[in-house]
Each structure stands twice: as structure tokens, then as C-alpha cells.
Chimera marker file (.cmm) of the C-alpha trace (Angstrom):
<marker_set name="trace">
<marker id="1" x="-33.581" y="-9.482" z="-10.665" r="1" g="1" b="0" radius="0.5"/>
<marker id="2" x="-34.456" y="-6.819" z="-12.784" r="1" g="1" b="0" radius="0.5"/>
<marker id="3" x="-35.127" y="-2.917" z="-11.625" r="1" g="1" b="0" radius="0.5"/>
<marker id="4" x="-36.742" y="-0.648" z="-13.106" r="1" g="1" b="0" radius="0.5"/>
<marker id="5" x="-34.840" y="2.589" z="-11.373" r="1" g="1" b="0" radius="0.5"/>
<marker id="6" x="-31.715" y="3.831" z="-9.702" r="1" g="1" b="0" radius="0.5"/>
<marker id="7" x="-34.288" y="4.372" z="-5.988" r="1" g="1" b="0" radius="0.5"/>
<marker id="8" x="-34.768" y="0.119" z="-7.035" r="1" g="1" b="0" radius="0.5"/>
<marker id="9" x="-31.547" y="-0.877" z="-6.906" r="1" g="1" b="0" radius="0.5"/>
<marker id="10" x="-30.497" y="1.883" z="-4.124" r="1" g="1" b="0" radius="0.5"/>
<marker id="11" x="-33.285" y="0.095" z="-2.171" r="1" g="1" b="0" radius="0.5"/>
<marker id="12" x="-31.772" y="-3.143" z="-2.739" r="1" g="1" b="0" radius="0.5"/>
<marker id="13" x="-28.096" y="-2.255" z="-2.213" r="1" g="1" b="0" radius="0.5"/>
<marker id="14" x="-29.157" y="-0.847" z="1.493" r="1" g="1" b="0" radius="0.5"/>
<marker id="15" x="-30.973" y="-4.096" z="2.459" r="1" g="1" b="0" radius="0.5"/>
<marker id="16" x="-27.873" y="-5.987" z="1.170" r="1" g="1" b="0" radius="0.5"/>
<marker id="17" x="-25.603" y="-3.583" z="3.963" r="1" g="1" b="0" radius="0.5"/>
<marker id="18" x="-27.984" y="-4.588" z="6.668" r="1" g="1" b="0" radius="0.5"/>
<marker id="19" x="-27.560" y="-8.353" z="5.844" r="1" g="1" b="0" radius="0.5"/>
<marker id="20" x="-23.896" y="-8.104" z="6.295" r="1" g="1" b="0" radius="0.5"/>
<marker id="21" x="-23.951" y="-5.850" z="9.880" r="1" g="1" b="0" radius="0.5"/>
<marker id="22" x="-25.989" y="-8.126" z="11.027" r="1" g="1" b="0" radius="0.5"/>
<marker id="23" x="-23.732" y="-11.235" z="9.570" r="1" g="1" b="0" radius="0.5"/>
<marker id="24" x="-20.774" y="-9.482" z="11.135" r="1" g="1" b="0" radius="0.5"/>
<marker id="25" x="-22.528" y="-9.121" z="14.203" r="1" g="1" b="0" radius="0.5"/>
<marker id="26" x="-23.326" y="-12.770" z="14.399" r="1" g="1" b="0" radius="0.5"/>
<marker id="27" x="-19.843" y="-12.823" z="13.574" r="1" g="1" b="0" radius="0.5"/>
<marker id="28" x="-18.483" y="-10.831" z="16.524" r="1" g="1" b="0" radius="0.5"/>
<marker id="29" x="-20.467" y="-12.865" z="18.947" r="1" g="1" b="0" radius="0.5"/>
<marker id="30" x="-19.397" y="-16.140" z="18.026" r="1" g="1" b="0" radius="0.5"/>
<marker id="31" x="-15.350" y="-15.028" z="17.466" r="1" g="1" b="0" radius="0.5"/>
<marker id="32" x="-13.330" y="-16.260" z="20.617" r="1" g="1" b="0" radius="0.5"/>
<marker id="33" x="-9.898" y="-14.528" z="19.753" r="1" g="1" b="0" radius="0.5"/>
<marker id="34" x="-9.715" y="-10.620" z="20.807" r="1" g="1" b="0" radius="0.5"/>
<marker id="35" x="-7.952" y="-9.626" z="17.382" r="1" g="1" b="0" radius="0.5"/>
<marker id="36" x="-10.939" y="-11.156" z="15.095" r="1" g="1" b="0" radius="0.5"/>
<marker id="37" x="-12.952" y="-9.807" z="17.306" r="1" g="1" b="0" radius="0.5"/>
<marker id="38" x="-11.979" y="-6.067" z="16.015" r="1" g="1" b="0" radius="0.5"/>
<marker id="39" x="-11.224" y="-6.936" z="13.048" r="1" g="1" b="0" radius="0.5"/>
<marker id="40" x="-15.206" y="-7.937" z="12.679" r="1" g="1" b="0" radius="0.5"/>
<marker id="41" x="-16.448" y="-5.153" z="14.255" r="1" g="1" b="0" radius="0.5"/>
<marker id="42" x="-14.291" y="-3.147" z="11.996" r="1" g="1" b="0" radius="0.5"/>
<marker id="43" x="-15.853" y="-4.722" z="8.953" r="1" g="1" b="0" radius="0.5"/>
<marker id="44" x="-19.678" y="-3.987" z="10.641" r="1" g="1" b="0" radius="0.5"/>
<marker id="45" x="-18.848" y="-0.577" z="10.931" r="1" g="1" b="0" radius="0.5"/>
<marker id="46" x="-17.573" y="0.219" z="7.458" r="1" g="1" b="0" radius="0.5"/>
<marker id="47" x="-21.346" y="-1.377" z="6.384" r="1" g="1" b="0" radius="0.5"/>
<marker id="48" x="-22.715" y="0.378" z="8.442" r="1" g="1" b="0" radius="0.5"/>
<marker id="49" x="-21.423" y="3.737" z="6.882" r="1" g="1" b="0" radius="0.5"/>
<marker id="50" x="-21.690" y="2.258" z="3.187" r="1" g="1" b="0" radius="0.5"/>
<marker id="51" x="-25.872" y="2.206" z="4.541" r="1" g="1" b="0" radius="0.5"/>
<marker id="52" x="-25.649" y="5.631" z="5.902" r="1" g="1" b="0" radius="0.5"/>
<marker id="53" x="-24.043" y="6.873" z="2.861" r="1" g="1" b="0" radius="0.5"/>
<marker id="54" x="-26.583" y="5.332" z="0.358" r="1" g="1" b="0" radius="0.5"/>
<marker id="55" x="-29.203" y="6.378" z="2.900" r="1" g="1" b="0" radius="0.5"/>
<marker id="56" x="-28.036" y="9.838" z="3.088" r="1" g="1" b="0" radius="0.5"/>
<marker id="57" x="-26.085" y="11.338" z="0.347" r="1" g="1" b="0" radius="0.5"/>
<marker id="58" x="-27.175" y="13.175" z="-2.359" r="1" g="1" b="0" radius="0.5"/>
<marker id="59" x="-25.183" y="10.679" z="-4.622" r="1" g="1" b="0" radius="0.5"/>
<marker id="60" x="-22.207" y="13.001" z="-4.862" r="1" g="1" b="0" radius="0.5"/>
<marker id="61" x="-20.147" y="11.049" z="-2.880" r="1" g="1" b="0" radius="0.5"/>
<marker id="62" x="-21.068" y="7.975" z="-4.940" r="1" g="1" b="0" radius="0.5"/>
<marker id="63" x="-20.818" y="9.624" z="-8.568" r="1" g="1" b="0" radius="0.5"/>
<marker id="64" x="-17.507" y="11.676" z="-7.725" r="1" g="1" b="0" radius="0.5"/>
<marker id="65" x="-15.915" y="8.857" z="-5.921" r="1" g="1" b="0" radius="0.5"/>
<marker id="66" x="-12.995" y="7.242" z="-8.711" r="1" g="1" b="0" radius="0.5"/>
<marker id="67" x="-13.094" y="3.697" z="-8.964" r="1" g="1" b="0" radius="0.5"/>
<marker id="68" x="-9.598" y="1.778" z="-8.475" r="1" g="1" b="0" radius="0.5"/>
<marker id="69" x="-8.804" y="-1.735" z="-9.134" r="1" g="1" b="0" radius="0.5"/>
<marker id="70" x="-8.800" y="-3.705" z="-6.339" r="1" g="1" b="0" radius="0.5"/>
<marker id="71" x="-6.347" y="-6.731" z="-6.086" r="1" g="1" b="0" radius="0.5"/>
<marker id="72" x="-7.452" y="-9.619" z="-5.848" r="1" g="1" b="0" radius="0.5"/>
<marker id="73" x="-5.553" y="-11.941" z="-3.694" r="1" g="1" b="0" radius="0.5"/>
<marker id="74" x="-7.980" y="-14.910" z="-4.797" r="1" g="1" b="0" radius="0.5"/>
<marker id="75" x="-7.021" y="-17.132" z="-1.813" r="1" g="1" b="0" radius="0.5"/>
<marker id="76" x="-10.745" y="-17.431" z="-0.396" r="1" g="1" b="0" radius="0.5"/>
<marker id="77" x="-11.610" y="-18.497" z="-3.666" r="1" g="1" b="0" radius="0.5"/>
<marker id="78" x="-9.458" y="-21.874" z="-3.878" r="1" g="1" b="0" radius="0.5"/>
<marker id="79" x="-11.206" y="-22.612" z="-0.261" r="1" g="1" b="0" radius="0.5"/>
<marker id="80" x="-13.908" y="-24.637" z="0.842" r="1" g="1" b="0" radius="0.5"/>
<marker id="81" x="-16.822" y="-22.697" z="2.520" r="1" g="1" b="0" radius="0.5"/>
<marker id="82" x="-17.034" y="-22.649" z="5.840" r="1" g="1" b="0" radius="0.5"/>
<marker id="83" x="-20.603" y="-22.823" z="8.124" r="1" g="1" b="0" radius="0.5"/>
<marker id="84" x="-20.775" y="-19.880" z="10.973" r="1" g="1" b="0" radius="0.5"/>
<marker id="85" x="-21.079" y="-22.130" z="14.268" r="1" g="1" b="0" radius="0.5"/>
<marker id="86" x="-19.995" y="-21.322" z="17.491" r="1" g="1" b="0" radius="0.5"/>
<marker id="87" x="-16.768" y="-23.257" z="17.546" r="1" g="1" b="0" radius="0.5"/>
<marker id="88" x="-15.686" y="-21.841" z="14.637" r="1" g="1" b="0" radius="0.5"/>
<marker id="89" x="-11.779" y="-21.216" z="14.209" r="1" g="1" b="0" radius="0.5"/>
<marker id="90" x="-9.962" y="-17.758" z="13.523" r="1" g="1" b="0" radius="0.5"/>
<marker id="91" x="-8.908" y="-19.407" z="10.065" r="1" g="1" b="0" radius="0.5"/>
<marker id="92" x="-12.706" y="-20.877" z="9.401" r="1" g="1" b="0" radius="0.5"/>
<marker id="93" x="-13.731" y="-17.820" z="10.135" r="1" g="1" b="0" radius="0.5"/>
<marker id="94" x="-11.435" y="-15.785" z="7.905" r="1" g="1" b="0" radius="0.5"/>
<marker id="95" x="-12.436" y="-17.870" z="5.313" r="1" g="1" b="0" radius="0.5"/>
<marker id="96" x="-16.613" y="-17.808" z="5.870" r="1" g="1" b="0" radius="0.5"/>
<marker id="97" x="-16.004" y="-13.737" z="5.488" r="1" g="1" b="0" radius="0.5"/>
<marker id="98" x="-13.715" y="-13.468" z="2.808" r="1" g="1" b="0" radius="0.5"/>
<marker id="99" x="-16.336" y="-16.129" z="0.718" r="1" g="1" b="0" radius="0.5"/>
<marker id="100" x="-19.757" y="-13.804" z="2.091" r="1" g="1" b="0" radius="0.5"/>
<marker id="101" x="-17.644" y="-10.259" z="0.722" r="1" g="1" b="0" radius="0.5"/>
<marker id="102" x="-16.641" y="-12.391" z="-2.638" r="1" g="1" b="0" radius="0.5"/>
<marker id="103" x="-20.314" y="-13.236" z="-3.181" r="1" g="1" b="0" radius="0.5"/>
<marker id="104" x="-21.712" y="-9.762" z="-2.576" r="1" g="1" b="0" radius="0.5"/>
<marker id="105" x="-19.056" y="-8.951" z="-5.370" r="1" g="1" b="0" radius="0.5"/>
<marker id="106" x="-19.998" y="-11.397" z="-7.790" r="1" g="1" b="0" radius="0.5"/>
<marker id="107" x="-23.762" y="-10.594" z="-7.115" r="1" g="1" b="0" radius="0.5"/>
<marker id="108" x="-23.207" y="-6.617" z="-7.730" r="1" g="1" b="0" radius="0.5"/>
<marker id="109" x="-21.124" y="-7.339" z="-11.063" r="1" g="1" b="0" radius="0.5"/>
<marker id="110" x="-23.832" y="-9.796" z="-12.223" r="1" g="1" b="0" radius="0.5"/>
<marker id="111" x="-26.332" y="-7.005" z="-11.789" r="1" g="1" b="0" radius="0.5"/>
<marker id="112" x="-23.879" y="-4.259" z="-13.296" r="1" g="1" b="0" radius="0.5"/>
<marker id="113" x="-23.926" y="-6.206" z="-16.266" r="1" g="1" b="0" radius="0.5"/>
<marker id="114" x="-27.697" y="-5.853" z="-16.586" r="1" g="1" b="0" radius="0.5"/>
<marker id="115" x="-28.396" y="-2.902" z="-15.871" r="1" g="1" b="0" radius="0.5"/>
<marker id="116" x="-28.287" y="0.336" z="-18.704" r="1" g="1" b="0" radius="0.5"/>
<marker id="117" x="-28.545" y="2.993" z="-17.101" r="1" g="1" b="0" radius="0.5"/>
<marker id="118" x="-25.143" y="4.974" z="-16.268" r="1" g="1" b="0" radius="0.5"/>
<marker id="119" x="-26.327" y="6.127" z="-12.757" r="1" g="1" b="0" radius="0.5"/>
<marker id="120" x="-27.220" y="2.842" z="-11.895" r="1" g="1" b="0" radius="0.5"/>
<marker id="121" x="-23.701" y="1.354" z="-13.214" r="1" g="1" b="0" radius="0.5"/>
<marker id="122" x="-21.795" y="3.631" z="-11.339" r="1" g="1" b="0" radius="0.5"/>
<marker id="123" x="-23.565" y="3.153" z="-8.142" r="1" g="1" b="0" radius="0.5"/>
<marker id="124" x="-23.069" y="-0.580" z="-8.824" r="1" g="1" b="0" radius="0.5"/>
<marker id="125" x="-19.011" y="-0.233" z="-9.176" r="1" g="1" b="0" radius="0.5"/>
<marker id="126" x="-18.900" y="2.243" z="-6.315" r="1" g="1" b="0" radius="0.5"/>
<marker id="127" x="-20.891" y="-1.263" z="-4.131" r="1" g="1" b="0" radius="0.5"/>
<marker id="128" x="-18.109" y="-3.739" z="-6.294" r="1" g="1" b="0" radius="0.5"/>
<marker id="129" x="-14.821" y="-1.665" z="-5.222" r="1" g="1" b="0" radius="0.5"/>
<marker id="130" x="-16.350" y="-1.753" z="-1.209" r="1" g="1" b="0" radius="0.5"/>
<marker id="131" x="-16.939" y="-5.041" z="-1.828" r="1" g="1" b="0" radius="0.5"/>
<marker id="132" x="-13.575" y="-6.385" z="-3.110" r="1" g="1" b="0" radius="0.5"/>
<marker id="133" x="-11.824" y="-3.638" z="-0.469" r="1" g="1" b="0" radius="0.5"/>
<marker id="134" x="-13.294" y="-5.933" z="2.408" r="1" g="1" b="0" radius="0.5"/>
<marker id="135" x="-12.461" y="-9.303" z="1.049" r="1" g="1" b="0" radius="0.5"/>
<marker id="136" x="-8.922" y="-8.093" z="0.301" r="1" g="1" b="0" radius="0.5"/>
<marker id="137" x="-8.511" y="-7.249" z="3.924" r="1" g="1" b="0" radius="0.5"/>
<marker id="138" x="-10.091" y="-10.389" z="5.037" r="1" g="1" b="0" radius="0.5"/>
<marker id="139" x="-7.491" y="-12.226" z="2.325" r="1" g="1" b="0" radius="0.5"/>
<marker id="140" x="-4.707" y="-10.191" z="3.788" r="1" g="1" b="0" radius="0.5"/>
<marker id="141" x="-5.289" y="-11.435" z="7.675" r="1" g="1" b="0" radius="0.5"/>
<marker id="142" x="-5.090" y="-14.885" z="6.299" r="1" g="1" b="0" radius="0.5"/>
<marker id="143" x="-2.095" y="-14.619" z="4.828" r="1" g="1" b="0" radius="0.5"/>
<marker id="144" x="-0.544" y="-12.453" z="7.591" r="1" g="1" b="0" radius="0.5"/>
<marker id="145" x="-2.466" y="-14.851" z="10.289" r="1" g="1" b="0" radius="0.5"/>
<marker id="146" x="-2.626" y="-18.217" z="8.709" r="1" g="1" b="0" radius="0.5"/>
<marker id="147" x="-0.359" y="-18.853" z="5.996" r="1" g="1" b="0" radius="0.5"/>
<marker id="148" x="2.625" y="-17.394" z="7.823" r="1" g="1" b="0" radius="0.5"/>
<marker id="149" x="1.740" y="-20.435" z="10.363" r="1" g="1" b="0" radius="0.5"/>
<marker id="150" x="1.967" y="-23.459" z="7.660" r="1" g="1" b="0" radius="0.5"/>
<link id1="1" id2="2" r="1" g="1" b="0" radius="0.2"/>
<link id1="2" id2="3" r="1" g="1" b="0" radius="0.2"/>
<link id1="3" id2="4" r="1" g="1" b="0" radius="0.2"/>
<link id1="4" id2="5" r="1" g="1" b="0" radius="0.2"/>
<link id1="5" id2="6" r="1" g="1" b="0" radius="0.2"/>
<link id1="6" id2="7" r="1" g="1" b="0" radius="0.2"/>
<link id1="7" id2="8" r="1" g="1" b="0" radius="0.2"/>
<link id1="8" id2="9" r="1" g="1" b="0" radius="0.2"/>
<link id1="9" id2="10" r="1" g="1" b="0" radius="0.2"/>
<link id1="10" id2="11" r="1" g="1" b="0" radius="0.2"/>
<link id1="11" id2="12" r="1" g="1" b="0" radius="0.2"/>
<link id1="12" id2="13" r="1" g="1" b="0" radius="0.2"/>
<link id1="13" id2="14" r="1" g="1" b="0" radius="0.2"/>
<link id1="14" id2="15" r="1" g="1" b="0" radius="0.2"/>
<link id1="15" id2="16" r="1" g="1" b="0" radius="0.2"/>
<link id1="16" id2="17" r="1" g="1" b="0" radius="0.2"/>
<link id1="17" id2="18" r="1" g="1" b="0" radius="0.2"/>
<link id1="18" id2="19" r="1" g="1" b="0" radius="0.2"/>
<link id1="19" id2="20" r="1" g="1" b="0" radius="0.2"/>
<link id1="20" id2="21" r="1" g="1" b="0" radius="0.2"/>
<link id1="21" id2="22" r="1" g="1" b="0" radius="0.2"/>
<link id1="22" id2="23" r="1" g="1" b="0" radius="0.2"/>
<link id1="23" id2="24" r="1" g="1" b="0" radius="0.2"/>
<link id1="24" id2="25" r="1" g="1" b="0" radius="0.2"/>
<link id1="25" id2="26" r="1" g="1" b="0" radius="0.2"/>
<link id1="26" id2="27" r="1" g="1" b="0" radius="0.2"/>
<link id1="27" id2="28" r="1" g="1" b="0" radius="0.2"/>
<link id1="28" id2="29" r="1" g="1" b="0" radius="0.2"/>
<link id1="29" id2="30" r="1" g="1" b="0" radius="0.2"/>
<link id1="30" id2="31" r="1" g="1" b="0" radius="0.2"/>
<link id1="31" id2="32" r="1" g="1" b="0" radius="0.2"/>
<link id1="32" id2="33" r="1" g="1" b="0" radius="0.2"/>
<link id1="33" id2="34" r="1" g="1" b="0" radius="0.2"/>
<link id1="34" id2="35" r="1" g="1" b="0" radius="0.2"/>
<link id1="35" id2="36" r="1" g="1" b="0" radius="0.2"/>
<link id1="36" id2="37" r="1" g="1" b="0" radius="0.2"/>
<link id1="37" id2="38" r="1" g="1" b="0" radius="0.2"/>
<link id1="38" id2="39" r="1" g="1" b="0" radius="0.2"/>
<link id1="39" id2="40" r="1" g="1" b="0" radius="0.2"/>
<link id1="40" id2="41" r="1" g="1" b="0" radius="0.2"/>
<link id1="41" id2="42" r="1" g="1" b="0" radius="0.2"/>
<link id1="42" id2="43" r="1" g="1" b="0" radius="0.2"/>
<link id1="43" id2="44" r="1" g="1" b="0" radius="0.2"/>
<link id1="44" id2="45" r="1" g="1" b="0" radius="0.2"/>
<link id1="45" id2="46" r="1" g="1" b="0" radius="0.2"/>
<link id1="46" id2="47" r="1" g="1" b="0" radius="0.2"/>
<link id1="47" id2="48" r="1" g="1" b="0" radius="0.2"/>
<link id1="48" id2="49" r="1" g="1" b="0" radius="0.2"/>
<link id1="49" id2="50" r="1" g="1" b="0" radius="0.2"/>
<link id1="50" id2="51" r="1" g="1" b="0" radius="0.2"/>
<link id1="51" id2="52" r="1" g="1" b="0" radius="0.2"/>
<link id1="52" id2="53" r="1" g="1" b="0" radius="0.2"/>
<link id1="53" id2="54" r="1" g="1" b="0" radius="0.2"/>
<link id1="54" id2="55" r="1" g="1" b="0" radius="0.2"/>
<link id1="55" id2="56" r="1" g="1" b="0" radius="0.2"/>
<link id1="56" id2="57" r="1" g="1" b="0" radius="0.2"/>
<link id1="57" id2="58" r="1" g="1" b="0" radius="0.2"/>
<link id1="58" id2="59" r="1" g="1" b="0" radius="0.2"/>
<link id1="59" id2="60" r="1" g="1" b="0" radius="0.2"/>
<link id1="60" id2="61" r="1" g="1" b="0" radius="0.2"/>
<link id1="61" id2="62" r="1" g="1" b="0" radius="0.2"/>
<link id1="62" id2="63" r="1" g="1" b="0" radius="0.2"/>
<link id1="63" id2="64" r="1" g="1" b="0" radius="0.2"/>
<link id1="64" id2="65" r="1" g="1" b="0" radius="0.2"/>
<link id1="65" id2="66" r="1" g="1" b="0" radius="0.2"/>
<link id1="66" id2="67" r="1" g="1" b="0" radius="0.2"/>
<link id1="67" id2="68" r="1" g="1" b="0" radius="0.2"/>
<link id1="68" id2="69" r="1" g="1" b="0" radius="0.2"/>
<link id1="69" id2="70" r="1" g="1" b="0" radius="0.2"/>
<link id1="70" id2="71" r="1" g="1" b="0" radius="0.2"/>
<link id1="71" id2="72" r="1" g="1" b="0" radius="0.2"/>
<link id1="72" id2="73" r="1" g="1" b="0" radius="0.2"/>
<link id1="73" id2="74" r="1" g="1" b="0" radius="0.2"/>
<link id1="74" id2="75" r="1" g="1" b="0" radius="0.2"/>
<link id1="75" id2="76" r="1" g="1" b="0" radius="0.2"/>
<link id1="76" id2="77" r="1" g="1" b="0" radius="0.2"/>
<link id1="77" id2="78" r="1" g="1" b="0" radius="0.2"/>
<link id1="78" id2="79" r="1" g="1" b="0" radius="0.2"/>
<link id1="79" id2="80" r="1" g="1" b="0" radius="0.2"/>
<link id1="80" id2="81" r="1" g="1" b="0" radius="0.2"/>
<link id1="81" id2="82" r="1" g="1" b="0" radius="0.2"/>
<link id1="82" id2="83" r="1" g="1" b="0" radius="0.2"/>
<link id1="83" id2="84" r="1" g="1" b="0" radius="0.2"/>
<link id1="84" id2="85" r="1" g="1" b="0" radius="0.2"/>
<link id1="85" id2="86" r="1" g="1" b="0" radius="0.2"/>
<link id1="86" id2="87" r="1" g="1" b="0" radius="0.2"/>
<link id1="87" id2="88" r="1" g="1" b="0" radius="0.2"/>
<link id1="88" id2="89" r="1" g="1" b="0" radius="0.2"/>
<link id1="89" id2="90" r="1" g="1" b="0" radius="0.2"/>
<link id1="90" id2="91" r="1" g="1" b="0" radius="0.2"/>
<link id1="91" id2="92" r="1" g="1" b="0" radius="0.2"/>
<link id1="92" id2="93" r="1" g="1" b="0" radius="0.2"/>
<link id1="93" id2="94" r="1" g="1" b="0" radius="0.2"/>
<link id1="94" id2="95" r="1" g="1" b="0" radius="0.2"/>
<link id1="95" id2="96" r="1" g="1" b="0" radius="0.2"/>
<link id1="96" id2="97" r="1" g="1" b="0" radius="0.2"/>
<link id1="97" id2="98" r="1" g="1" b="0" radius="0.2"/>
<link id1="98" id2="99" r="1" g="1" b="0" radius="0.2"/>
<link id1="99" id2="100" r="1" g="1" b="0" radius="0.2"/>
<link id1="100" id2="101" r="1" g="1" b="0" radius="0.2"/>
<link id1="101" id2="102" r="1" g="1" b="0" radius="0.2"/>
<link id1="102" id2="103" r="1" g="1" b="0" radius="0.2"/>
<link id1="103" id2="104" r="1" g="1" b="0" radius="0.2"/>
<link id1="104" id2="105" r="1" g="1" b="0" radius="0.2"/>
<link id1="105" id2="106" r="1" g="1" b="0" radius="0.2"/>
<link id1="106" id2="107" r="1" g="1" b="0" radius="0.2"/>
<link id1="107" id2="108" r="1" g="1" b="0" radius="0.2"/>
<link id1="108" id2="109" r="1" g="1" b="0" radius="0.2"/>
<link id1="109" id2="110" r="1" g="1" b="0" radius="0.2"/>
<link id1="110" id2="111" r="1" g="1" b="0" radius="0.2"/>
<link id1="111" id2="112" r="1" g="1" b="0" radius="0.2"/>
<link id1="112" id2="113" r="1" g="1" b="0" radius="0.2"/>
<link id1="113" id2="114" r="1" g="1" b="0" radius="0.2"/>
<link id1="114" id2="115" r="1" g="1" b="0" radius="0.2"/>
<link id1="115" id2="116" r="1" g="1" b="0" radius="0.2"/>
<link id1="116" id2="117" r="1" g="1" b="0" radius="0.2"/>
<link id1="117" id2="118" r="1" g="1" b="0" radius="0.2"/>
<link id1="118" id2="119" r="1" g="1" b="0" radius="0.2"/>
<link id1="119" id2="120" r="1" g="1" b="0" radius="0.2"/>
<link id1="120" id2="121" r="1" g="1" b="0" radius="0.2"/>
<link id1="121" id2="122" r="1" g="1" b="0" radius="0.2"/>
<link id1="122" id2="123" r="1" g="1" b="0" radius="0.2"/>
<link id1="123" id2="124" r="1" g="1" b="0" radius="0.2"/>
<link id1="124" id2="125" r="1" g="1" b="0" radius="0.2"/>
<link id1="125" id2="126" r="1" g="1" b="0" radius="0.2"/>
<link id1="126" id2="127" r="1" g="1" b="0" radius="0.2"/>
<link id1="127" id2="128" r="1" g="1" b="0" radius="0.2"/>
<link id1="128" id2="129" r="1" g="1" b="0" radius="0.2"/>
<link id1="129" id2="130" r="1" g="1" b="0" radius="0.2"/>
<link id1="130" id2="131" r="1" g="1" b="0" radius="0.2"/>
<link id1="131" id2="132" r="1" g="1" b="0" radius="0.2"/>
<link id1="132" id2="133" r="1" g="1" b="0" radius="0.2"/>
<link id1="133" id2="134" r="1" g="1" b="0" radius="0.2"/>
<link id1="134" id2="135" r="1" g="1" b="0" radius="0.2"/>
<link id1="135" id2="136" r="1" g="1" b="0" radius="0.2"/>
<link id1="136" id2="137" r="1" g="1" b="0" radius="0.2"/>
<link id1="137" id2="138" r="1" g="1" b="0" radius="0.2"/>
<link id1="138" id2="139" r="1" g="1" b="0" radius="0.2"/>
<link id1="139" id2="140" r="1" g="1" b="0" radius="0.2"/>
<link id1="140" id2="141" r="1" g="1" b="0" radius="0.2"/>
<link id1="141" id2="142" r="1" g="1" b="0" radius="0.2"/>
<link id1="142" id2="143" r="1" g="1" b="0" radius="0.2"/>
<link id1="143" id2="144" r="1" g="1" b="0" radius="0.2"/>
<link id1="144" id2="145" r="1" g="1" b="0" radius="0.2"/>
<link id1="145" id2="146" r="1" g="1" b="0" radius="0.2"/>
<link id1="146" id2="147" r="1" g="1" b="0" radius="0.2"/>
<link id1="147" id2="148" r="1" g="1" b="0" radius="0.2"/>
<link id1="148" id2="149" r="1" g="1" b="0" radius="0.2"/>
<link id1="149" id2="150" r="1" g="1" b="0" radius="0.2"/>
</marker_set>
């Protein structure tokens, strides 16, 4: 993937948030426990205002937002991927959304790394930091959820 312009990888950053409302929406319809259920349609609605924001702003918001480090809790990463089905557990499903958030981060660092320009980077860590803010929440219901169980 290579682009050419900030509008480029804008462009592709917005059809990226549309992927995962929709994901989460499949999400939400296929989650049989109440608490997931908001927790998902939590997670749809902070996409959904990541797309309005790239969609709307003038940037501002994007270039005078300061990055922070995110912790990462790695515990999706030492688990097997999950399929979405409709029998899918509360922990399975944990798990399929921590891994989906983890690969949008890995896939907006592997571009940050290619691009040059500085707007472009920028916009790119502002997309990481989401990124790595909803698998960290994901991460942190498992532990509270799951690993308090074993």
C-alpha cells in the first residue's frame, strides 16, 4: 500500500472505521450476555465518531491532539483467534475483538513506517493510540471478566 497524499490515506483510514462499526455491529447481534452487549455497542460508537471526526474536522483535532503511550496488556496476543459465529462465548468474543483492534494497530504502524510525510505520520499515530485505547479496554474486560474466573 503506498499513497501518494494525506486525502489517500484519510480516505483509507475512514473505510477502515466503517469495517469495524459494521464488525461491531455483527458483533452486537450475535452477543447473548447484556454486559457485552454494551460494551460492543460502546466500541461501535467510538468508530463511529473516529469516522465523523476524520470526515469532518479540519485536522485540528487530529494535529493538536498529544499522543500518550498506551499500555499494552498483551493478553490477546498469547491467544488463539477466535471465528465470529453465533454461539460464540463472552470470553471468545473478548478475544475475536481484542485480536481485530490489535491488527488495525499493527496495520496503521506498518503504514506509519512508510509513509514521509509529517501530516500523514501524525494522522497515522492519532489512528494507532485509538487503536491500542480499544484493545486495552477489550484486554481489561478479560481480565476483570475472565481471568478473575480461572
Amino acid at each position: 500500500m503506498d499513497f501518494a497524499s494525506y486525502k489517500e490515506v484519510l480516505k483509507f483510514a475512514i473505510e477502515k472505521e466503517e469495517e469495524a462499526i459494521k464488525a461491531y455491529g455483527d458483533m452486537i447481534e450475535k452477543a447473548h450476555i447484556p454486559g457485552m452487549k454494551e460494551l460492543l455497542e460502546d466500541l461501535r460508537k467510538e468508530e463511529i465518531n473516529h469516522k465523523k471526526l476524520l470526515e469532518d474536522s479540519s485536522h485540528k483535532e487530529i494535529h493538536d491532539h498529544e499522543i500518550h503511550d498506551v499500555e499494552d496488556m498483551k493478553i490477546s496476543d498469547y491467544l488463539v483467534d477466535e471465528n465470529l459465529n453465533p454461539d460464540i462465548s463472552f470470553q471468545d468474543l473478548l478475544i475475536y475483538a481484542a485480536k481485530k483492534e490489535q491488527k488495525a494497530v499493527s496495520l496503521y504502524t506498518h503504514l506509519h513506517q512508510k509513509v514521509k510525510n509529517p501530516e500523514m505520520k501524525q494522522l497515522l499515530e492519532f489512528l494507532i493510540e485509538q487503536e491500542k485505547i480499544h484493545k486495552l479496554r477489550l484486554e481489561t474486560e478479560y481480565e476483570k471478566h475472565v481471568l478473575q474466573d480461572d
